[in-house]
N, C-alpha and C positions, 0 to 999 in steps of 0.2 A: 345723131345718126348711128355711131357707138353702139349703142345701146339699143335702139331697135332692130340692126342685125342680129345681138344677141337676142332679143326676145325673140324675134321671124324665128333662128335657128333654133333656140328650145320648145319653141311651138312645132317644128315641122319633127324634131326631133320624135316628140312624146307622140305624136302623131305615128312617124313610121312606128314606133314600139307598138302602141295599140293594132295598125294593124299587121305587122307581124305577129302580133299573139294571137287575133284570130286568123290570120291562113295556119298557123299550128294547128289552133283549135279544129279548126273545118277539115285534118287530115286523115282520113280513114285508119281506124284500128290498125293496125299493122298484122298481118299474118306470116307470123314468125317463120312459120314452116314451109312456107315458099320463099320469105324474104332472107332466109340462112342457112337455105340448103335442103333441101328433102334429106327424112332419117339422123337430120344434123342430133348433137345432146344437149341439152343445157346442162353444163355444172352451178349446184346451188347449193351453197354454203347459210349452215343455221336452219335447213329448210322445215324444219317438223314443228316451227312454229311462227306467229304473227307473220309481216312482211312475206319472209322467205315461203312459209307455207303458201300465202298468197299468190305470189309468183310461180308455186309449184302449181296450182291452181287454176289459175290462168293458162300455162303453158300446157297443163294434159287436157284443158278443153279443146285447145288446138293441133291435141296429138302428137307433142314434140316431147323427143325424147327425155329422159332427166334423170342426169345422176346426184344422187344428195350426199354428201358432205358434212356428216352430223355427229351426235356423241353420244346420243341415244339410239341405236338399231331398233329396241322395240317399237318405238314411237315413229320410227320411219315404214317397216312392215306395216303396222298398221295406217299409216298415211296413204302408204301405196294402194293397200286394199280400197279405202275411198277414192282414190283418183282413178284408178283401174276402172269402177264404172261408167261403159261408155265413152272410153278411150281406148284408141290404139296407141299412145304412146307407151314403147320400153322403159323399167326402171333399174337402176343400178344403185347399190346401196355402198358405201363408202365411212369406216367408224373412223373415226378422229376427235380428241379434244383440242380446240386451237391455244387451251390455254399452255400447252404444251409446243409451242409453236419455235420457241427458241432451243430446241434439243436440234443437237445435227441430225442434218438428214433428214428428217419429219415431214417438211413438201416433197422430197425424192420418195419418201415410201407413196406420198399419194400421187404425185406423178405416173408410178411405175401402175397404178392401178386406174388411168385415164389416157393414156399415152396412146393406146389402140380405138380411141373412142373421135368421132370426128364433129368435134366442140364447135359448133356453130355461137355459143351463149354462153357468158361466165357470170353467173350472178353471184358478187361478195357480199354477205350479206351479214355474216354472221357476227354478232356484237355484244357487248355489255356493259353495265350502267349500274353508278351507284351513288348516290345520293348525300351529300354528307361537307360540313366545312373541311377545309383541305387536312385541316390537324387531327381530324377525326378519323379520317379514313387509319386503318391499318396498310402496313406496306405489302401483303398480297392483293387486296382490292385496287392499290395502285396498280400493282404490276401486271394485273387480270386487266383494266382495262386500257392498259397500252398495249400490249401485247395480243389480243383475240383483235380489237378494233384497227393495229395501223399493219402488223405481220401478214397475216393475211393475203391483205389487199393487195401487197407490194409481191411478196413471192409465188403465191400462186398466178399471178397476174402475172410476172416472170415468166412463171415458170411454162404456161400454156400460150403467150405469146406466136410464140414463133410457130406453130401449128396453126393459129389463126393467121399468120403473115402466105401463108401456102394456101388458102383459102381466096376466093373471091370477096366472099363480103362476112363479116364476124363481129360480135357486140361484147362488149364487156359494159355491166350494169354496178356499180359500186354504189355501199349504203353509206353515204352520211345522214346528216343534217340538218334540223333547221338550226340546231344547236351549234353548227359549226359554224354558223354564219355568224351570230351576234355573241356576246359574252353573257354564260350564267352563271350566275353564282351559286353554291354550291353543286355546280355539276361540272366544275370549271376543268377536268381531266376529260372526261367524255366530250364536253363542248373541245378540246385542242387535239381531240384525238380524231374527232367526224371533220374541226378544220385539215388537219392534214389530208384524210381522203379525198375529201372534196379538192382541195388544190391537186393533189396526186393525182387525180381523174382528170380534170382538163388539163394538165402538163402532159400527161402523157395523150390526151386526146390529138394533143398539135403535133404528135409525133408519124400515128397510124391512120393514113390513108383509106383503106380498107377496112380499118375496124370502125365500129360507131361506140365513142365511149360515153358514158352520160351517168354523171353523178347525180346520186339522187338524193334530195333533202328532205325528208319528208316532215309533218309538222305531227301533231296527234295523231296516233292512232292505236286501236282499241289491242294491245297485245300485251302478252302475259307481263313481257320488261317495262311496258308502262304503266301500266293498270291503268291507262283512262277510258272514260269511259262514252257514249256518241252525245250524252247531253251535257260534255264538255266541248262538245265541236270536233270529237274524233270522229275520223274516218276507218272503215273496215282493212284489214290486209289487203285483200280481193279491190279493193277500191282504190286503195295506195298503187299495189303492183302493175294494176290498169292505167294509173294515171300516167307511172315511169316511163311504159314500155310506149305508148301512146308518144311518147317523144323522143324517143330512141331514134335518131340519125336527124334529130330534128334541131340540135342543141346538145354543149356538153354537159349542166347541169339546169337540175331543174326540181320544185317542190311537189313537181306531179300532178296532183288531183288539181281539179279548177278550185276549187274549195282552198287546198291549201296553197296555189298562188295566191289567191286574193288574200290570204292569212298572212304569205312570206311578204309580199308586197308593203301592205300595208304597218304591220313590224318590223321589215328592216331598212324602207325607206319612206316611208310615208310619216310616221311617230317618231318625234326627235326623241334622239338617243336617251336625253336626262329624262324623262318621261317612261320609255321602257325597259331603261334598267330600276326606275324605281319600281315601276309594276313587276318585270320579273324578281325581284329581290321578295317583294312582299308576299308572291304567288307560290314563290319555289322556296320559300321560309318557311312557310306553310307545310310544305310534306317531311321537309326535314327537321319540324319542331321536338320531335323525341330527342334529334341527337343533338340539341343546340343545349 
Protein backbone atom coordinates (compact mmCIF):
# COMPACT_ATOMS: atom_id res chain seq x y z
CA UNK A 1 0.00 0.00 0.00
CA UNK A 2 3.51 1.92 0.77
CA UNK A 3 4.28 1.97 -2.10
CA UNK A 4 1.57 2.71 -4.41
CA UNK A 5 0.85 5.93 -2.64
CA UNK A 6 4.16 6.80 -3.70
CA UNK A 7 3.85 5.82 -7.16
CA UNK A 8 -0.28 7.60 -7.30
CA UNK A 9 1.91 10.74 -5.96
CA UNK A 10 4.91 10.69 -8.61
CA UNK A 11 2.39 9.95 -11.11
CA UNK A 12 0.09 12.89 -10.10
CA UNK A 13 3.17 14.70 -9.53
CA UNK A 14 4.86 14.63 -13.12
CA UNK A 15 1.53 15.08 -14.33
CA UNK A 16 0.85 18.62 -12.63
CA UNK A 17 4.69 19.53 -13.90
CA UNK A 18 3.51 18.71 -17.47
CA UNK A 19 0.71 20.69 -17.15
CA UNK A 20 2.15 23.59 -15.68
CA UNK A 21 4.56 23.79 -18.36
CA UNK A 22 1.95 24.09 -20.82
CA UNK A 23 -0.44 26.89 -19.20
CA UNK A 24 3.32 28.65 -19.29
CA UNK A 25 3.67 27.62 -22.66
CA UNK A 26 0.02 28.78 -23.87
CA UNK A 27 0.88 32.46 -22.19
CA UNK A 28 0.78 35.45 -24.49
CA UNK A 29 4.22 37.22 -25.39
CA UNK A 30 4.33 39.50 -22.86
CA UNK A 31 4.22 43.34 -23.74
CA UNK A 32 6.76 44.88 -21.88
CA UNK A 33 5.67 48.26 -22.43
CA UNK A 34 2.41 48.11 -20.97
CA UNK A 35 3.44 45.45 -18.48
CA UNK A 36 6.39 47.95 -16.74
CA UNK A 37 5.24 51.12 -17.38
CA UNK A 38 4.82 53.35 -20.49
CA UNK A 39 8.28 55.33 -21.36
CA UNK A 40 9.77 52.71 -18.61
CA UNK A 41 14.04 51.92 -19.66
CA UNK A 42 15.50 48.82 -19.96
CA UNK A 43 19.15 48.78 -18.61
CA UNK A 44 21.37 46.20 -20.57
CA UNK A 45 24.48 45.13 -19.73
CA UNK A 46 26.90 43.43 -22.73
CA UNK A 47 24.18 44.64 -25.02
CA UNK A 48 26.16 45.06 -28.56
CA UNK A 49 26.47 41.56 -28.80
CA UNK A 50 24.77 37.84 -28.85
CA UNK A 51 22.04 37.30 -26.03
CA UNK A 52 22.07 41.10 -24.86
CA UNK A 53 21.99 42.27 -28.44
CA UNK A 54 18.94 39.99 -28.66
CA UNK A 55 17.22 41.42 -25.89
CA UNK A 56 17.96 44.76 -27.25
CA UNK A 57 16.24 43.52 -30.19
CA UNK A 58 13.31 42.40 -29.04
CA UNK A 59 12.66 45.34 -26.57
CA UNK A 60 12.91 48.22 -29.55
CA UNK A 61 10.38 46.04 -31.47
CA UNK A 62 8.24 46.86 -28.69
CA UNK A 63 9.36 50.44 -28.47
CA UNK A 64 10.81 50.32 -24.82
CA UNK A 65 13.29 52.35 -24.02
CA UNK A 66 17.04 51.02 -23.53
CA UNK A 67 20.02 52.19 -21.94
CA UNK A 68 23.15 49.90 -22.85
CA UNK A 69 25.96 49.30 -20.58
CA UNK A 70 28.96 48.33 -22.69
CA UNK A 71 32.83 48.88 -23.44
CA UNK A 72 32.52 49.51 -26.86
CA UNK A 73 30.63 53.00 -27.71
CA UNK A 74 31.20 52.42 -31.34
CA UNK A 75 29.47 49.15 -31.70
CA UNK A 76 26.72 50.60 -29.58
CA UNK A 77 26.01 53.89 -32.08
CA UNK A 78 25.96 51.67 -34.63
CA UNK A 79 23.49 49.16 -32.80
CA UNK A 80 21.39 52.02 -32.14
CA UNK A 81 21.19 52.97 -35.81
CA UNK A 82 19.63 49.48 -36.60
CA UNK A 83 17.21 49.43 -33.85
CA UNK A 84 16.23 52.89 -34.59
CA UNK A 85 14.34 51.63 -37.75
CA UNK A 86 10.91 51.59 -37.07
CA UNK A 87 10.97 52.21 -33.45
CA UNK A 88 10.12 54.77 -31.12
CA UNK A 89 12.06 53.64 -28.44
CA UNK A 90 14.92 56.19 -26.72
CA UNK A 91 18.55 55.13 -26.56
CA UNK A 92 21.06 55.99 -23.96
CA UNK A 93 24.49 54.93 -24.38
CA UNK A 94 26.55 54.12 -21.13
CA UNK A 95 30.82 53.22 -21.51
CA UNK A 96 32.07 50.86 -18.83
CA UNK A 97 34.53 47.87 -18.70
CA UNK A 98 32.96 45.51 -16.00
CA UNK A 99 36.31 43.91 -15.91
CA UNK A 100 37.04 46.85 -13.90
CA UNK A 101 34.31 46.32 -11.58
CA UNK A 102 36.39 46.00 -8.30
CA UNK A 103 37.90 49.74 -8.45
CA UNK A 104 35.84 51.87 -5.81
CA UNK A 105 33.17 53.52 -6.92
CA UNK A 106 32.73 52.16 -10.37
CA UNK A 107 28.76 51.20 -9.94
CA UNK A 108 28.36 54.97 -8.19
CA UNK A 109 29.78 56.47 -11.48
CA UNK A 110 27.17 54.39 -13.49
CA UNK A 111 24.44 54.88 -11.05
CA UNK A 112 25.00 58.71 -11.19
CA UNK A 113 24.39 58.19 -15.03
CA UNK A 114 20.78 56.15 -14.59
CA UNK A 115 19.49 57.41 -11.32
CA UNK A 116 17.06 59.96 -13.40
CA UNK A 117 16.05 57.25 -15.73
CA UNK A 118 12.66 55.35 -14.74
CA UNK A 119 14.02 51.55 -14.99
CA UNK A 120 11.13 49.36 -15.52
CA UNK A 121 13.85 46.25 -16.75
CA UNK A 122 17.50 45.40 -15.58
CA UNK A 123 18.97 43.04 -17.97
CA UNK A 124 22.59 41.59 -16.49
CA UNK A 125 23.79 40.24 -19.04
CA UNK A 126 27.19 40.75 -19.49
CA UNK A 127 29.75 37.76 -19.29
CA UNK A 128 32.87 35.86 -20.19
CA UNK A 129 34.23 32.46 -20.77
CA UNK A 130 37.26 30.68 -21.26
CA UNK A 131 37.99 27.56 -21.94
CA UNK A 132 41.01 25.64 -20.44
CA UNK A 133 42.03 22.95 -17.45
CA UNK A 134 42.03 24.82 -14.20
CA UNK A 135 46.24 24.85 -14.32
CA UNK A 136 46.08 26.43 -17.56
CA UNK A 137 44.38 29.20 -17.17
CA UNK A 138 46.58 32.32 -16.26
CA UNK A 139 45.45 34.31 -13.04
CA UNK A 140 43.75 37.32 -15.16
CA UNK A 141 41.41 34.94 -17.19
CA UNK A 142 40.67 33.71 -13.64
CA UNK A 143 40.06 37.05 -12.36
CA UNK A 144 38.03 38.33 -15.66
CA UNK A 145 35.85 35.72 -15.14
CA UNK A 146 34.74 36.08 -11.66
CA UNK A 147 34.63 39.44 -11.57
CA UNK A 148 32.48 40.63 -15.05
CA UNK A 149 30.09 37.32 -14.43
CA UNK A 150 29.25 37.46 -10.45
CA UNK A 151 30.09 41.74 -9.62
CA UNK A 152 27.82 42.77 -11.81
CA UNK A 153 24.91 40.97 -11.01
CA UNK A 154 25.09 41.71 -7.25
CA UNK A 155 25.77 45.50 -7.36
CA UNK A 156 24.11 47.01 -10.05
CA UNK A 157 21.16 44.86 -8.89
CA UNK A 158 21.89 46.71 -5.46
CA UNK A 159 22.41 49.29 -6.67
CA UNK A 160 18.96 50.06 -8.96
CA UNK A 161 16.84 48.07 -6.42
CA UNK A 162 15.31 50.34 -4.48
CA UNK A 163 14.10 52.63 -7.55
CA UNK A 164 12.35 49.51 -8.77
CA UNK A 165 10.82 48.95 -4.98
CA UNK A 166 8.98 52.67 -5.64
CA UNK A 167 7.57 51.28 -8.75
CA UNK A 168 4.39 49.08 -9.17
CA UNK A 169 5.64 46.29 -11.04
CA UNK A 170 9.73 45.95 -12.30
CA UNK A 171 11.86 42.80 -13.79
CA UNK A 172 15.22 42.05 -13.32
CA UNK A 173 16.49 39.33 -16.05
CA UNK A 174 19.99 37.80 -14.87
CA UNK A 175 22.22 35.56 -17.42
CA UNK A 176 23.33 32.30 -16.25
CA UNK A 177 23.44 28.92 -17.38
CA UNK A 178 22.96 25.76 -18.49
CA UNK A 179 26.54 25.46 -17.32
CA UNK A 180 25.56 26.51 -13.85
CA UNK A 181 23.48 23.88 -13.38
CA UNK A 182 25.61 20.73 -14.03
CA UNK A 183 29.52 20.41 -13.63
CA UNK A 184 31.92 21.08 -16.77
CA UNK A 185 34.90 20.29 -17.06
CA UNK A 186 37.15 22.41 -18.19
CA UNK A 187 34.98 25.48 -17.90
CA UNK A 188 34.75 24.57 -14.25
CA UNK A 189 35.21 28.68 -13.18
CA UNK A 190 32.33 29.95 -15.54
CA UNK A 191 30.22 26.84 -14.88
CA UNK A 192 30.61 28.18 -10.39
CA UNK A 193 30.33 31.66 -11.58
CA UNK A 194 26.58 31.28 -13.79
CA UNK A 195 25.86 28.74 -10.49
CA UNK A 196 26.27 31.70 -8.22
CA UNK A 197 23.90 33.94 -10.45
CA UNK A 198 21.55 31.62 -10.90
CA UNK A 199 21.07 30.97 -7.01
CA UNK A 200 21.53 34.88 -6.57
CA UNK A 201 18.48 35.24 -8.76
CA UNK A 202 15.95 33.08 -7.04
CA UNK A 203 17.29 34.20 -3.43
CA UNK A 204 16.69 37.35 -4.08
CA UNK A 205 13.50 36.49 -6.20
CA UNK A 206 11.83 35.35 -2.52
CA UNK A 207 12.66 38.57 -1.31
CA UNK A 208 10.83 41.22 -4.00
CA UNK A 209 7.28 41.29 -4.34
CA UNK A 210 6.81 43.61 -6.99
CA UNK A 211 9.75 42.89 -8.91
CA UNK A 212 9.69 39.57 -11.32
CA UNK A 213 13.11 38.18 -11.13
CA UNK A 214 13.95 35.26 -13.45
CA UNK A 215 17.31 33.71 -14.04
CA UNK A 216 17.97 32.57 -17.21
CA UNK A 217 19.89 29.50 -18.29
CA UNK A 218 20.34 29.25 -21.59
CA UNK A 219 21.92 26.33 -23.43
CA UNK A 220 23.52 26.94 -27.18
CA UNK A 221 23.43 29.74 -28.72
CA UNK A 222 24.90 31.04 -31.79
CA UNK A 223 27.13 34.25 -30.33
CA UNK A 224 30.49 35.57 -30.87
CA UNK A 225 31.61 33.87 -26.85
CA UNK A 226 30.57 30.66 -28.10
CA UNK A 227 31.09 30.19 -31.48
CA UNK A 228 28.47 27.47 -31.97
CA UNK A 229 26.83 27.27 -34.52
CA UNK A 230 22.49 26.27 -35.37
CA UNK A 231 23.66 22.73 -36.89
CA UNK A 232 24.92 22.08 -33.30
CA UNK A 233 21.36 22.61 -32.01
CA UNK A 234 22.03 26.52 -31.24
CA UNK A 235 19.57 28.70 -31.10
CA UNK A 236 19.56 32.66 -32.41
CA UNK A 237 19.98 35.60 -29.58
CA UNK A 238 16.64 36.87 -30.78
CA UNK A 239 15.22 33.37 -30.11
CA UNK A 240 17.06 32.96 -26.68
CA UNK A 241 16.01 36.61 -25.39
CA UNK A 242 12.31 35.71 -26.59
CA UNK A 243 12.15 32.60 -24.95
CA UNK A 244 13.41 34.56 -21.35
CA UNK A 245 11.22 37.17 -21.33
CA UNK A 246 8.13 34.82 -22.50
CA UNK A 247 8.57 33.68 -18.73
CA UNK A 248 9.31 36.68 -16.97
CA UNK A 249 6.69 36.62 -13.89
CA UNK A 250 6.17 33.21 -14.76
CA UNK A 251 8.98 31.56 -12.73
CA UNK A 252 12.28 32.49 -11.12
CA UNK A 253 14.62 30.50 -13.50
CA UNK A 254 14.22 29.12 -16.60
CA UNK A 255 16.35 27.78 -19.94
CA UNK A 256 13.90 29.83 -22.20
CA UNK A 257 13.48 28.69 -25.58
CA UNK A 258 11.10 25.26 -25.82
CA UNK A 259 14.16 23.94 -27.62
CA UNK A 260 16.42 24.47 -24.78
CA UNK A 261 13.86 23.11 -22.03
CA UNK A 262 13.58 20.03 -23.78
CA UNK A 263 17.74 20.11 -23.92
CA UNK A 264 17.90 21.42 -19.88
CA UNK A 265 15.53 18.74 -19.14
CA UNK A 266 16.63 15.94 -20.53
CA UNK A 267 20.60 16.71 -19.51
CA UNK A 268 20.01 17.63 -16.19
CA UNK A 269 17.48 15.24 -15.16
CA UNK A 270 16.62 12.78 -17.49
CA UNK A 271 20.54 11.20 -18.40
CA UNK A 272 22.05 9.86 -15.29
CA UNK A 273 24.83 11.95 -14.16
CA UNK A 274 27.87 9.11 -14.92
CA UNK A 275 26.59 9.05 -18.53
CA UNK A 276 26.72 13.00 -18.96
CA UNK A 277 29.71 13.89 -17.33
CA UNK A 278 31.25 11.24 -19.50
CA UNK A 279 29.88 12.91 -22.71
CA UNK A 280 30.47 16.44 -21.58
CA UNK A 281 34.23 15.43 -20.71
CA UNK A 282 34.64 13.92 -24.20
CA UNK A 283 32.69 16.92 -25.97
CA UNK A 284 34.27 19.90 -24.04
CA UNK A 285 37.89 18.07 -24.45
CA UNK A 286 37.34 18.43 -27.77
CA UNK A 287 37.52 22.44 -28.05
CA UNK A 288 40.07 22.55 -25.48
CA UNK A 289 42.45 20.03 -27.18
CA UNK A 290 45.17 22.83 -28.15
CA UNK A 291 45.59 23.52 -24.48
CA UNK A 292 45.71 19.95 -23.14
Amino acid sequence: MFFFIIGLATIAFIIFRILEEIYKCLQPFPNIYAKYGQNCWAVVTGATDGIGKGYCQVLAQQNVNICMIIRNEEKAKNLIQELSNGSRSQFKIIVADFNKSLEEGFFDKIYKQIENLDIGLLINNVGVSHLAPLEKYNDNELREIITVNCFPIVFLTKKIIPKMLQRKKSAIINLSSFAGRVPMPYNQTYAASKAFDDFFSRSIALEYSNIDILAHRPMYVTTPMTNFKKGQGAISPIQAAKGALQRLGLEYSTHGHILHRIQGFFGAVVVPTFIRNKILKKEIRKLVKKNL
